[in-house]
N, C-alpha and C positions, 0 to 999 in steps of 0.2 A: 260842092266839095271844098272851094275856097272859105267858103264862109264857114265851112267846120273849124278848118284847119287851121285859120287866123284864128278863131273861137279856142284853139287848143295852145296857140304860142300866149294868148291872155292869159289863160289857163294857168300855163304853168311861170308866169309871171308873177302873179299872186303868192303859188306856193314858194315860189324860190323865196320868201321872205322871211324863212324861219332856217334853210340854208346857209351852213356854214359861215354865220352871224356873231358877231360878240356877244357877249354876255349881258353889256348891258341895252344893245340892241334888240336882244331875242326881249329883256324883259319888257321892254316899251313896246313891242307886238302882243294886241291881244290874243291873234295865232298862234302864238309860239310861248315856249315853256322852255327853260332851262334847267337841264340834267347835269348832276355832278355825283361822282361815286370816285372813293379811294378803297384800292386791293392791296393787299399783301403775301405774299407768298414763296414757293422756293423756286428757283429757273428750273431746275431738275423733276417738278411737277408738270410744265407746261409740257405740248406735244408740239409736232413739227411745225405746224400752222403759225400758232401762238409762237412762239420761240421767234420763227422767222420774222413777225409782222412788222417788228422794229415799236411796238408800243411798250413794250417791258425793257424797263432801263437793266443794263449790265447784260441781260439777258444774251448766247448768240448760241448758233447750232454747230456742234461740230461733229462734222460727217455730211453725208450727202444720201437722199433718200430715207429709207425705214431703220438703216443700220446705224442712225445717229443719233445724238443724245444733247439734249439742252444743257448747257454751264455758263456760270454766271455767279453763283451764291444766290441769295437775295433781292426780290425787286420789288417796288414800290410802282405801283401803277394808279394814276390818277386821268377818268376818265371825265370830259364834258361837252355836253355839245347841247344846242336846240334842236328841238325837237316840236312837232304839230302837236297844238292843247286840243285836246275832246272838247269843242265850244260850237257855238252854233255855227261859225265862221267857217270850222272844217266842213261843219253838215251840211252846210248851205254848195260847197265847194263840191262835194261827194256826190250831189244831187244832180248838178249842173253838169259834172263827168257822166254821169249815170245818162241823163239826156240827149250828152251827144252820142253818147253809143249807140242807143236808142235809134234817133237820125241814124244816122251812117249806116246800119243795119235795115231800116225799113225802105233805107232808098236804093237799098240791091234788091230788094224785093221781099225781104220779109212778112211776118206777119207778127206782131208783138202780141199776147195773151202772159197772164197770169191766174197761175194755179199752182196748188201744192205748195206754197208761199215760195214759190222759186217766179225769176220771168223770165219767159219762153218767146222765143225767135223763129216761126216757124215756115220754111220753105217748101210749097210742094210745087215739082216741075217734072213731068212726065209721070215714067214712076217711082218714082225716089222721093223719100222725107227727109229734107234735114236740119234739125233742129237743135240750136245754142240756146241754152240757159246759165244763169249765175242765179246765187243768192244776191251778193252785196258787192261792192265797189267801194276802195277806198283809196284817197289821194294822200301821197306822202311826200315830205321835202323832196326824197331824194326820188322819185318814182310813183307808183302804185301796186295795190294789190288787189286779186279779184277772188271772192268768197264763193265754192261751189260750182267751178265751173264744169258745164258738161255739154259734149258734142255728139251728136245722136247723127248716122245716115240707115237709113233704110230703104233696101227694093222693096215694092209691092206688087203683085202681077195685078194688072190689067187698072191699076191705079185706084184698088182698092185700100182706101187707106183708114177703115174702120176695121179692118179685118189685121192680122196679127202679120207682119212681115217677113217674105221668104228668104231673107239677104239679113243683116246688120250689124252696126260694129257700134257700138258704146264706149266714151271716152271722160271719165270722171278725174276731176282735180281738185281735192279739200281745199287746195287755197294754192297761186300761184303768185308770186314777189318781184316784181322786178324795178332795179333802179336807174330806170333809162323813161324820162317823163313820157307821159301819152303823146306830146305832140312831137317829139324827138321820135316815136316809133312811127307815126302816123306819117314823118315826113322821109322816113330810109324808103316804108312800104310804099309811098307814092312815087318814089324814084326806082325804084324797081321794077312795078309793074309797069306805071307808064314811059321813062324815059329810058329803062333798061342800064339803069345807072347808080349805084353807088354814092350814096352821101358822104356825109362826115358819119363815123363811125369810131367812139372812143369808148372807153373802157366802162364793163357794166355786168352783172349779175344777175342771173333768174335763179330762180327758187321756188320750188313747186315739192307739198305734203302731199301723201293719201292720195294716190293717183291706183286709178282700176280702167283694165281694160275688157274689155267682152269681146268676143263675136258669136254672131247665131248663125246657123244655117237651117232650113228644113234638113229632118233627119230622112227625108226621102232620098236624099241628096249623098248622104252616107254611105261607104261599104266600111264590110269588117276588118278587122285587122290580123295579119297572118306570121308577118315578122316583125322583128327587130326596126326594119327602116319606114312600116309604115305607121311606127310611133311618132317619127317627126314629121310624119305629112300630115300638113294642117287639113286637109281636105277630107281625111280621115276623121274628125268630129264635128259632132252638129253645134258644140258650146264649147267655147273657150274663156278662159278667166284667168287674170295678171293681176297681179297689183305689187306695188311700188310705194315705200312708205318716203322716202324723199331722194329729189334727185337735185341737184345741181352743177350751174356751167355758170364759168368765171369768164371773161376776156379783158387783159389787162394790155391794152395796146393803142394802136390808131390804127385805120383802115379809111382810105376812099377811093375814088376809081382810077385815079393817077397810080396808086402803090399798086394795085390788082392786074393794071396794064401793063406796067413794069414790070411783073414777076413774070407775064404772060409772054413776057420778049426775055426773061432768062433775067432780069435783073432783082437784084435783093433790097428790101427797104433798110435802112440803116435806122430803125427805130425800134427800142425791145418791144416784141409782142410777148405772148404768153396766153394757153389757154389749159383752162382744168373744167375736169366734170367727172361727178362725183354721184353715186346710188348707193341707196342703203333699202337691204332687206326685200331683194324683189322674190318673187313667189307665183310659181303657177296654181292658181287655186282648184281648177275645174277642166278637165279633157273629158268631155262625154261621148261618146261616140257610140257605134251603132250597139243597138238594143237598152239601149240609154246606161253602160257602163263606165263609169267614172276612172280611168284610164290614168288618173294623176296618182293614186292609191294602188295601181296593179299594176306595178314593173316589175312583175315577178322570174320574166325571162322562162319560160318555162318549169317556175320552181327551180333551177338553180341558185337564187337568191331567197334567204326565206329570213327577214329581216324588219320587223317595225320599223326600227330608226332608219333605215334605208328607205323606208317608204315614205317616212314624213318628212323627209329632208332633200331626199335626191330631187327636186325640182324647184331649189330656192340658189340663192346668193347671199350671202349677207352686206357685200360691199363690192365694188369697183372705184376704183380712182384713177382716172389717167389725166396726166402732164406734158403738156411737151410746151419748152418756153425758148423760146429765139433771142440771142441777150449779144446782139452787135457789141454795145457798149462795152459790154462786159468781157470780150472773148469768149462767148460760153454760149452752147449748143445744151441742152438735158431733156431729157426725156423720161418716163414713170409707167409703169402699168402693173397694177397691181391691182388683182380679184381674188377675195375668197369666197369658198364656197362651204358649206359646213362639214364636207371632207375632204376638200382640195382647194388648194390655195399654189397660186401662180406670180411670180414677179418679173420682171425685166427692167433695168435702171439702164440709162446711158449719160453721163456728162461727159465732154467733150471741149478744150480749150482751142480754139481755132479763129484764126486771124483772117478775117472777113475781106472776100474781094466782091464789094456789092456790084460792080457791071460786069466781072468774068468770075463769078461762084466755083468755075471747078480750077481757078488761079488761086483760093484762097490756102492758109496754111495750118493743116494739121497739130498744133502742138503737143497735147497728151490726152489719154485718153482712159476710160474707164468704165467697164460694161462691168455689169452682172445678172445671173438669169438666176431663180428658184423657183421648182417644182415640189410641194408640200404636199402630202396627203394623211391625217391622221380621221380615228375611228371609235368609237368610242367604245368597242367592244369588237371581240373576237369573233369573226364571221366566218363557220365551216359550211361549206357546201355541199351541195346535195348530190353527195358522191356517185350515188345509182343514176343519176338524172343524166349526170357527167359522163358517164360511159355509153348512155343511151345515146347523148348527143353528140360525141369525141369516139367511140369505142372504146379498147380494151388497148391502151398503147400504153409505151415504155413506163412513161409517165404523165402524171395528171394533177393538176392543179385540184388542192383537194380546200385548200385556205388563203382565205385575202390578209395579204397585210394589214393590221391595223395602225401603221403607223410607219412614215418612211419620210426621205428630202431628197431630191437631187438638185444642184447646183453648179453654177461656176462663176469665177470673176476673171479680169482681162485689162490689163494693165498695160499703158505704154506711155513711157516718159517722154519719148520725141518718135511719136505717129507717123511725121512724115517720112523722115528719113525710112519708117518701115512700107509705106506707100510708095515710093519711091522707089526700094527695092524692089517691090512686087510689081512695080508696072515695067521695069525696067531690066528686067532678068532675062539671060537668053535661055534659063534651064527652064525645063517641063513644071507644069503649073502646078503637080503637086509638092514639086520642091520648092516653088518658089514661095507657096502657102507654109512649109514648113519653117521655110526661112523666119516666113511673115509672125508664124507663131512663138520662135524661139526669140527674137528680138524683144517678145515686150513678155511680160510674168501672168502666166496661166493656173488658176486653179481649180481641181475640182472634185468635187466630192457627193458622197450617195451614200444613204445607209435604209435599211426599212428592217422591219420587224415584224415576227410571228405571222412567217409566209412558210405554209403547206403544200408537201406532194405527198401524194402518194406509188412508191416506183415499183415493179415487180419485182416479188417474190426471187430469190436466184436461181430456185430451181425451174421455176416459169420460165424465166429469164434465159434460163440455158436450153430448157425444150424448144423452145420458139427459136432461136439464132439455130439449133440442132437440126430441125423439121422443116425449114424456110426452103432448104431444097428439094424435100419431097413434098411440098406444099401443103402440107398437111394441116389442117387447122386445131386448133388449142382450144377447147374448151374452155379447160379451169385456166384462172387467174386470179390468182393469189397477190396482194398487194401489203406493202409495209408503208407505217408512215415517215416519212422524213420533215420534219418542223425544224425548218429555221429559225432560231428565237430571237438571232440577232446578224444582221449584215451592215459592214462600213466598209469604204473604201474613200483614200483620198490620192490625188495624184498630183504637183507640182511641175510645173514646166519653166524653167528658168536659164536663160542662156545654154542654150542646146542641152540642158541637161534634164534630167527624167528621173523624179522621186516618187515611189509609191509604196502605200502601205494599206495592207487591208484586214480584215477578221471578220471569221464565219464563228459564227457558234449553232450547233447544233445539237439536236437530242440524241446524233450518232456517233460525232465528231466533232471538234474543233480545228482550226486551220488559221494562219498566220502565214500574209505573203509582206515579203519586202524586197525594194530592187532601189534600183542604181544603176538609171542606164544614159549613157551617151551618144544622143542622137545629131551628132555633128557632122556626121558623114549619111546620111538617110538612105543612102542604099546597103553601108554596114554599120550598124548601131553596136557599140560596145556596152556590154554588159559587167559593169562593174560589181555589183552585185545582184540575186536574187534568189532569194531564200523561200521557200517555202515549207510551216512543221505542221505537220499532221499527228495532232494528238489527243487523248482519250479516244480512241481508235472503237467503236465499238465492234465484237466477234461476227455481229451481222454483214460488218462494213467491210472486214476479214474475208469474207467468203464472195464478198464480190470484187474484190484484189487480185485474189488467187483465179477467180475465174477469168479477169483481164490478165495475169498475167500470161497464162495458157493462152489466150485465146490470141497475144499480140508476141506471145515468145519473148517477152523481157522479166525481169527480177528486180521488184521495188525493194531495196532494203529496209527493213527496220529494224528498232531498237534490240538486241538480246535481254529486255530485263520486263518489255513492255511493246505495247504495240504502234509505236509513235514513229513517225516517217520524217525524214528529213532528207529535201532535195535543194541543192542549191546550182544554180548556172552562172558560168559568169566567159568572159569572151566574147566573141564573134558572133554575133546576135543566130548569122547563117551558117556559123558552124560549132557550135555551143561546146565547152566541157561542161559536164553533167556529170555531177558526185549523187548517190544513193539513189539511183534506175539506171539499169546495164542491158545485153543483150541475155538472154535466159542460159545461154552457155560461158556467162565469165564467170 
């Protein structure tokens, strides 16, 4: 193992000579080649990454997270650096890596063969196989990368290992990147396994294409599947199949066993870390399960859903990226998470300005602060559902979900300019903890907001509607049921929270009705909230909508007024939250 390992700091002695080298150094290496390229272009093209990286002059980001935008005008970007020549000197170098892997691998017990122009490592011990392959190996200034790799384990019973296996999971990677030399990994992994310790550990990048995963089981081993939850039990198919067209993790910091000990007793490193990792386009390809039905293609749900695009898509991702970066230096705490999916998409940001106490962390000081969450879902087409399917599985009730939205957001953002003082109050309050969370919330600016579109019911008929509330006491049962449809074509709402005060405003549209709310309320007192204003107009009233009015107004003994010219409603409240005036809805005798 020593003689690998010095074999690996030589190793990367060699390469380091095309490493961050001048120019006219790189050109006196027959290794190395020097790279020069000039860009031009506008900062307003760049995305968040580029923008940030500090290599675009004028360039800077203003905003934080996805909600920001590059400015700058103009930048001129001139790139150069050495880089390894394709010359024998790299081959020779590629070979010699490739060798000692070789070693290190046959002296755990391997078996090295070659076939299928790939080379194979293979291990059999008891009854289990398990076998690493690559194509190729290549060594780079900054790192290496490995071509083809794949990690094979299988059960066999009774250690039959020409016969097809009752167990295994398959592990494929087109190519894996990373810029942390062979002999830098080889010496973290030998301090870990054998001295249970932590090296030096700085900043570095993997990078891995076309990655597929498998598992098999014997299909003896399978039952059927009866509901909803035993779709995600894995145990529930004999074949499973992944794959993953690229994935990567950044870490931009330092790390060794001093910093890891310290955190482990409550204390903070005072060094920026930062770590990101990033997926693009992951995909279930295959659930086969018992009677060999491919289960990735039939989320039918009982025919409630009857949907192509729902079927080819509901078991992908197109992206995840998460963030979270530690910035002592900086005052700054941020965090990221942002997935979509190709009909939903999710975000959560957090940066945080906070004055760092690294040996008593909950001494440190809050300065400002700023969250925000979004839930996205859009569709590419109008999906009604299978209304008869619906009552079979639901019954015959009030109402029923007759259409999905194809298209909706909910949101909010969360502002506070001096956080502690609002921490402060909340730790320190003698009132009951939902007031003192009220408190917490009116101190810093709240907002939030939700709309979706072309969402379907279908509600009972009124005459239904009155026989069933009529009959409920001689328990009589209803045959018929007659249903109307109601399509929302369009739903917003937004709400403001701002120093104990409370803005909202909302709009329905409908194929029966339209409706417009707005308020004005002051919640400075939380046990009586003033109502400054709140309006609500109900208009294009359709005669349908009429006759289910009339049948609440009987039915609660009050009188909605409306229009004399038309049938449009207007109610507004304003007062004593718990003891309201209310203009146009009365008792049925005023």
């Amino acid at each position: 193992m020593k003689k690998i390992f010095l074999f690996f700091i030589i190793l990367n002695v060699l390469l380091s000579q095309c490493d961050n080298v001048s120019s006219y150094i790189c050109q006196l290496n027959p290794a190395c080649e020097w790279f020069s390229e000039t860009t031009e272009g506008m900062c307003s093209e760049l995305n968040q990454t580029e923008c940030q990286s500090g290599q675009y002059n004028y360039c800077y980001w203003n905003g934080w997270g996805g909600s920001g935008e590059c400015m700058g005008g103009n930048y001129i970007l001139k790139n150069e650096y050495c880089v390894d020549a394709n010359n024998a000197i790299n081959d020779f170098v590629d070979n010699v890596a490739i060798r000692g892997l070789s070693t290190l691998l046959k002296s755990s017990g391997f078996k090295e063969v070659y076939e299928d122009n790939e080379t194979k490592f293979i291990l059999d011990q008891y009854s289990e196989r398990i076998i690493i392959s690559y194509d190729d190996i290549h060594i780079n200034p900054n790192g290496f990368e490995i071509e083809g790799v794949g990690f094979y384990i299988g059960h066999y019973p009774e250690e039959a290992y020409n016969n097809d296996a009752d167990q295994s999971v398959l592990f494929k990677i087109g190519s894996i990147e990373m810029n942390l030399s062979l002999d830098q990994l080889l010496y973290l992994l030998e301090q870990i396994i054998y001295d249970e310790n932590l090296g030096k550990l700085s900043s570095f990048n993997i990078n891995a294409k076309n990655i597929e995963f498998d598992t098999y089981q014997n299909p003896k081993y399978v039952r059927a599947l009866y509901d909803l939850e035993d779709y995600i039990d894995e145990s529930r198919y004999s074949e499973m199949s992944y794959s993953l067209e690229e994935a990567d993790f950044e870490f931009d910091g330092y790390l060794n066993q001093k910093i890891i000990e310290d955190m482990n007793d409550g204390a903070l490193p005072d060094i920026n870390q930062s770590l990101k990792f990033f997926i693009k386009n992951f995909a279930i390809n295959k659930l086969i399960g018992a009677g060999g039905i491919d289960y990735s293609k039939n989320f039918d749900f009982a025919g409630i859903f009857n949907s192509p695009i729902l079927e080819d898509n509901l078991l992908k991702i197109e992206y995840c990226n998460i963030e979270t970066e530690y910035l002592p230096k900086s005052n700054k705490i941020q965090f990221l998470f942002d997935i979509e999916h190709p009909f939903i998409g999710f975000k959560t940001a957090l940066n945080a300005g906070v004055s760092i106490d690294y040996h008593n962390p909950e001494d440190s000081q809050w300065n400002s602060a700023y969250t925000e969450f979004e839930l996205r879902y859009k569709f590419p087409e109008i999906m009604d559902l299978n209304f008869d399917e619906i009552i079979d599985t639901y019954g015959k009730e009030v109402a029923l979900l007759s259409r999905l939205p194809n298209a909706g957001n909910l949101g909010f953002a969360l502002q506070y300019d001096n956080l502690q003082s609002s921490i402060d109050l909340l730790t320190q309050s003698s009132r009951g903890e939902r007031d003192a969370l009220l408190s917490l919330i009116s101190n810093g600016t709240l907002s939030l907001n939700g709309n979706f579109k072309n969402l379907g019911f279908n509600v009972l008929e009124i005459n239904t509607l009155m026989d069933r509330f009529e009959r409920r006491q001689d328990k009589k049962r209803i045959e018929k049921s007659d249903y109307i449809n109601l399509n929302i074509d369009n739903f917003s709402a937004d709400a403001n929270i701002q120093k104990n005060n409370v803005n909202l405003k909302s709009e329905l549209y409908t194929n029966l009705f339209k409706a417009e709310l707005n308020g004005d309320i002051d919640i400075y007192d939380p046990e009586n909230p003033w109502v400054n204003k709140l309006n609500l107009t109900i208009s294009n009233v359709n005669d349908i909508v009429m006759d289910y009015i009339k049948w609440f107004e009987k039915k609660e003994h009050v009188k909605i007024e409306t229009s004399p010219y038309s049938n449009d409603i207007n109610i507004s409240i304003y007062g004593n939250l718990n003891n309201p005036q209310i203009r146009g809805i009365g008792p049925a005798n005023k």
